[in-house]
C-alpha positions in Angstrom: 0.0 0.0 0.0 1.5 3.6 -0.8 1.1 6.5 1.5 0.3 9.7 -0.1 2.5 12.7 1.1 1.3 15.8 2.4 2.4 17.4 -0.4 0.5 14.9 -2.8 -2.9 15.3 -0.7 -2.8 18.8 -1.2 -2.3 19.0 -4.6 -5.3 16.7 -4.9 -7.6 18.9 -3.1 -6.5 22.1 -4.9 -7.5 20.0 -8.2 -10.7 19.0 -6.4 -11.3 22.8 -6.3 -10.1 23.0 -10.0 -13.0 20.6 -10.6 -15.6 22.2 -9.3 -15.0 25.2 -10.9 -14.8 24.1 -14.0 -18.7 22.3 -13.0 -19.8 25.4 -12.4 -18.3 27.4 -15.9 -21.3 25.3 -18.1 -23.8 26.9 -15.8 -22.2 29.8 -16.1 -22.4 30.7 -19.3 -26.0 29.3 -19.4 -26.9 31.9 -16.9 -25.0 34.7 -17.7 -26.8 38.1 -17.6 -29.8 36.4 -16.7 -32.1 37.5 -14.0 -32.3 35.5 -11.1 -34.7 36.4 -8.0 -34.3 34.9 -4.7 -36.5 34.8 -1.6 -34.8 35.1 1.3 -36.5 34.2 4.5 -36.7 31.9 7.4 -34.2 30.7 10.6 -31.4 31.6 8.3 -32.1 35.8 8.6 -31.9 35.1 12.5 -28.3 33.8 12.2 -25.6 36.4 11.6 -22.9 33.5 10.0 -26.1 31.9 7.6 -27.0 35.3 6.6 -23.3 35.9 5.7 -23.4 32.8 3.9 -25.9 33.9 1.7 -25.0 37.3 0.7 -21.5 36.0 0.2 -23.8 33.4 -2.6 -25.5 36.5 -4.2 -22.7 39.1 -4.3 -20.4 36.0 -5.8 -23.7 35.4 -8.5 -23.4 39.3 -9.9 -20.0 39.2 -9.8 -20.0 36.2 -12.2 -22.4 37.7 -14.3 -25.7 37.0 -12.9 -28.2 39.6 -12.2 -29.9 39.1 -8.4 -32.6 40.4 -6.9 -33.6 39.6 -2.9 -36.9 40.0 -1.8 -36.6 38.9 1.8 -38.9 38.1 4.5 -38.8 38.7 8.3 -42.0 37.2 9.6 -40.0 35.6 12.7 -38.2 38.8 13.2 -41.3 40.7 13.6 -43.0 37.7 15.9 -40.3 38.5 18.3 -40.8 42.5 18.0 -44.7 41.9 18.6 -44.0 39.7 21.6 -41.6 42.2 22.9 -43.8 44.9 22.9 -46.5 42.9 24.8 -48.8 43.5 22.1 -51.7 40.8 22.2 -51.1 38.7 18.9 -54.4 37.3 17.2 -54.6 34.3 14.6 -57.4 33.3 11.9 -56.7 29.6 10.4 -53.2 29.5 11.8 -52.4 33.2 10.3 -51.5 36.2 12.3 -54.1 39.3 12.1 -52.0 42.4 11.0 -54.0 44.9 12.9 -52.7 49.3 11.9 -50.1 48.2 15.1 -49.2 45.1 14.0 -48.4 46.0 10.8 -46.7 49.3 11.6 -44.0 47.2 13.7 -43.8 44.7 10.4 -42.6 47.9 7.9 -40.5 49.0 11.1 -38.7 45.6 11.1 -38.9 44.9 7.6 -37.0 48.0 6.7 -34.5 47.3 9.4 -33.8 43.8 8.0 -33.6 45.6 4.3 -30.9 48.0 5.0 -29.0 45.3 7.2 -28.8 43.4 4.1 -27.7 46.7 1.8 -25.1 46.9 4.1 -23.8 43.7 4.2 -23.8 43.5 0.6 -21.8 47.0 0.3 -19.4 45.4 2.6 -18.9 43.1 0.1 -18.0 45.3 -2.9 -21.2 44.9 -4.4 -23.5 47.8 -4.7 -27.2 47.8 -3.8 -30.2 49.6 -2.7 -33.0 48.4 -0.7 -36.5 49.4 -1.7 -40.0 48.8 -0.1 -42.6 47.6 -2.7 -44.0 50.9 -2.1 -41.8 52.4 -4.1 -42.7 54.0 -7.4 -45.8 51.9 -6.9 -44.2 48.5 -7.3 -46.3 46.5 -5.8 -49.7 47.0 -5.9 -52.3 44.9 -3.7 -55.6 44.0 -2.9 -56.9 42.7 0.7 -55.9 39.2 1.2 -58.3 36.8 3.2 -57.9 33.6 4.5 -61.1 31.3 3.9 -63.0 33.8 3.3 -62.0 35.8 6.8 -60.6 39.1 7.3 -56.8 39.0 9.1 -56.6 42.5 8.3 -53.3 44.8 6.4 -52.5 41.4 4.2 -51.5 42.4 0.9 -52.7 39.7 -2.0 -50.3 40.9 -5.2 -52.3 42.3 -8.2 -49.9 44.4 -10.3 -45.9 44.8 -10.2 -44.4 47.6 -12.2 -40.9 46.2 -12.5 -39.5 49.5 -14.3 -37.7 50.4 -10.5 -35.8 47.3 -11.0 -35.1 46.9 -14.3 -33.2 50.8 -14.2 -31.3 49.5 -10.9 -30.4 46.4 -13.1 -29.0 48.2 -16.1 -27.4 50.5 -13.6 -25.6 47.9 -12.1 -27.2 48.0 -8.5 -28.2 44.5 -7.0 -32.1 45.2 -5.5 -33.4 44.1 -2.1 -37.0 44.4 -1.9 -38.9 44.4 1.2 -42.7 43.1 0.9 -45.0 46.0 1.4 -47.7 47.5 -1.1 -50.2 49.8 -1.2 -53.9 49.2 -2.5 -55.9 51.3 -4.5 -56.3 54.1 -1.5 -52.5 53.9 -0.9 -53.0 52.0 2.1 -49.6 50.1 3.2 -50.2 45.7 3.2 -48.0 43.2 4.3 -47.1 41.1 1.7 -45.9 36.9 2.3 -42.5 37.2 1.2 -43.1 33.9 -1.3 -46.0 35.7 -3.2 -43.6 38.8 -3.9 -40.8 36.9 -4.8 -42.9 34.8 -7.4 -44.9 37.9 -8.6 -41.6 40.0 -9.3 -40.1 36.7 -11.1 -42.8 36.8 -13.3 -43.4 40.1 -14.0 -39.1 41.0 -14.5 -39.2 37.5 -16.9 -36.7 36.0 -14.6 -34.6 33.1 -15.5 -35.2 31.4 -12.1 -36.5 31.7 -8.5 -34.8 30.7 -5.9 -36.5 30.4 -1.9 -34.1 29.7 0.6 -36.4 28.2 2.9 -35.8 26.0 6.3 -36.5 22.7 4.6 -34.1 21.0 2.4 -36.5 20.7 -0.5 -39.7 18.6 -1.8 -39.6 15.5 -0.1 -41.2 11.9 -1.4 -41.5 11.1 2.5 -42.5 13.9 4.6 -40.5 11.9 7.5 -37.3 11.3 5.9 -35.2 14.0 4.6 -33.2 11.5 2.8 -36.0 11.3 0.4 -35.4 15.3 -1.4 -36.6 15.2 -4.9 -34.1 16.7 -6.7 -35.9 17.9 -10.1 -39.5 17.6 -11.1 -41.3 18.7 -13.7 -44.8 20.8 -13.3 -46.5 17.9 -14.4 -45.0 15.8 -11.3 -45.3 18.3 -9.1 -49.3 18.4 -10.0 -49.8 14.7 -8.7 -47.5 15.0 -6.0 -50.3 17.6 -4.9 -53.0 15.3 -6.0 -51.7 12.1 -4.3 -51.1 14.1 -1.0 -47.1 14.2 -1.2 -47.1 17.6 -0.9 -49.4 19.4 1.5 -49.1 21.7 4.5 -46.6 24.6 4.4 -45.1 23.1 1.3 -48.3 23.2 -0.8 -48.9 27.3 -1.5 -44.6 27.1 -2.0 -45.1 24.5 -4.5 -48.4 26.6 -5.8 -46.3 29.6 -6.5 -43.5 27.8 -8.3 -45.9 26.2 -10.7 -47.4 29.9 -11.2 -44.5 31.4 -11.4 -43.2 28.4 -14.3 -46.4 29.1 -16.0 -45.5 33.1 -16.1 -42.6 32.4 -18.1 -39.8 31.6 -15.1 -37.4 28.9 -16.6 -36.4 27.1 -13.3 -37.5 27.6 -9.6 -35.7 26.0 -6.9 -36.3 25.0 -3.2 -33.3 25.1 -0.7 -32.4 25.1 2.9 -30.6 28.8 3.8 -29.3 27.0 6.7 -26.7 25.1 4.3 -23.6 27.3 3.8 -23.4 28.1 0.1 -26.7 26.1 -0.6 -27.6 28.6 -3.6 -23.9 28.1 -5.5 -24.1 24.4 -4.6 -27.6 24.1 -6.5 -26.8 26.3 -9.3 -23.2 25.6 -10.2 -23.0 21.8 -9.4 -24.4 18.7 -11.5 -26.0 17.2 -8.4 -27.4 20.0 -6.6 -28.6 20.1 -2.9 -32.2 21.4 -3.3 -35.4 20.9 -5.4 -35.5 22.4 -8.6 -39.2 22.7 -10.3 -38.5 23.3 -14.2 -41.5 23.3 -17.5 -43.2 20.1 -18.7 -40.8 20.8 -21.7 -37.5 21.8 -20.0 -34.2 19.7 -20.5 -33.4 18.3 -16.9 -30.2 18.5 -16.0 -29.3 14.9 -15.0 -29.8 15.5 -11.0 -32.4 13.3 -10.2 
């Protein structure tokens, strides 16, 4: 048996790293100049190193040519803000009633969370500009309800007027968006961060759609995360809906990427923000670590 030397192990890593760049250059060129949009949400915004990890992703994506926008949540952020406060929290069908308090501290929070992220993304020599969906009336809403009951300032998307981002696109600035619109009277809504991610997608004919989510993707087995599906079509993802596969939280996630897919969005994809570099190991590698959703008519890309 021959022992490797130090010198030989390291040369094999350094071509390791070799390799996987040279994965990621097909993808890269693919993408190129493309718009991608990601949603960016969950326990990975409450971490300071996962929320590092992730910018680091999206700076490194415009840098290579890619051209990002975040539209980020902050739902748990603003949960801890209401409960600080003492304010008395109220739920219809498992959804929190934005009362004028409630959803005063949400645009409070929200635009806290938006110019944390501008500034973490100047830090890293990208630049960027955080907007609220207010903004040269980019998001316009109606009043959400939930089975047919009011839970009050919740914004349901009707109209985006992408011009805002398209001009800090061509200008080279990397958009965070934070999820509140006005209605027809100009009254402010909070908007889920999903539906404003997929809406924008659609209406800025983004190349994909990325939500970094606290799941690992779309499993076959709701019990075992070893079961991650890791591309379906529309199609499947339709009787995974039907047969029951998919249901609970998963279900208006999956709902939006088949929605966004059918509003001209080449690829969305499903991945756990928790992951260090999840989005450049689902983009830029062959086997991915998420779930990517992709047209009835769309070539896979060999990771199932």
């Amino acid at each position: 048996m021959i022992m490797k030397g130090s010198k030989e192990l390291e040369m094999e890593k350094w071509i390791e790293k070799g390799n996987v760049l040279i994965e990621a250059l097909p993808y890269i060129q693919r993408f190129s100049r493309k718009i991608i949009v990601i949603k960016y949400g969950g326990s990975a915004m409450l971490d300071e190193n996962f929320m590092q990890s992730v910018i680091q992703d999206i700076t490194l994506l415009k840098l290579v040519g890619f051209k990002p926008i975040i539209v980020h949540g902050g739902g748990k952020a603003i949960s801890g803000f209401v409960n600080k406060l003492g304010m008395e929290p109220k739920f219809i069908n498992g959804l929190r009633v934005t009362d004028e308090d409630t959803l005063e501290v949400a645009e409070m929070v929200l635009n806290k969370v938006n110019k944390q992220l501008v500034q973490i993304v100047e830090q890293l020599g990208v630049k960027a500009i955080g907007i609220s969906g207010k903004d040269g009336g980019m998001l316009n809403v109606k009043k959400k309800y939930s089975q047919g009951e009011d839970i009050g300032y919740v914004g349901e998307v009707t109209k985006v007027n992408p011009d805002i981002l398209l001009d800090l696109i061509e200008k080279d600035f990397l958009p965070i968006v934070c999820p509140i619109g006005l209605d027809e009277d100009f009254h402010g809504y909070n908007i889920n961060a999903d539906d404003a991610a997929s809406a924008i997608a659609e209406a800025v004919n983004a190349e994909k759609l990325a939500f970094l989510t606290d799941t690992e993707g779309v499993y076959m087995d709701k019990d075992d995360p070893n079961t991650v599906i890791s591309e379906m079509t529309v199609s499947e993802a339709k009787n995974l809906i039907e047969d029951g596969t998919i249901q609970g939280g998963m279900l208006p996630k999956i709902n939006n990427c088949i929605n966004a897919i059918n509003n001209g969005v080449s690829r969305v994809h499903i991945l756990d923000g928790r992951i260090p570099h999840c989005l450049l190991l689902e983009i830029f590698t062959n086997k991915g670590i998420g779930t990517a959703i992709l047209a009835d008519d769309q070539e896979k890309f060999g990771n199932e």
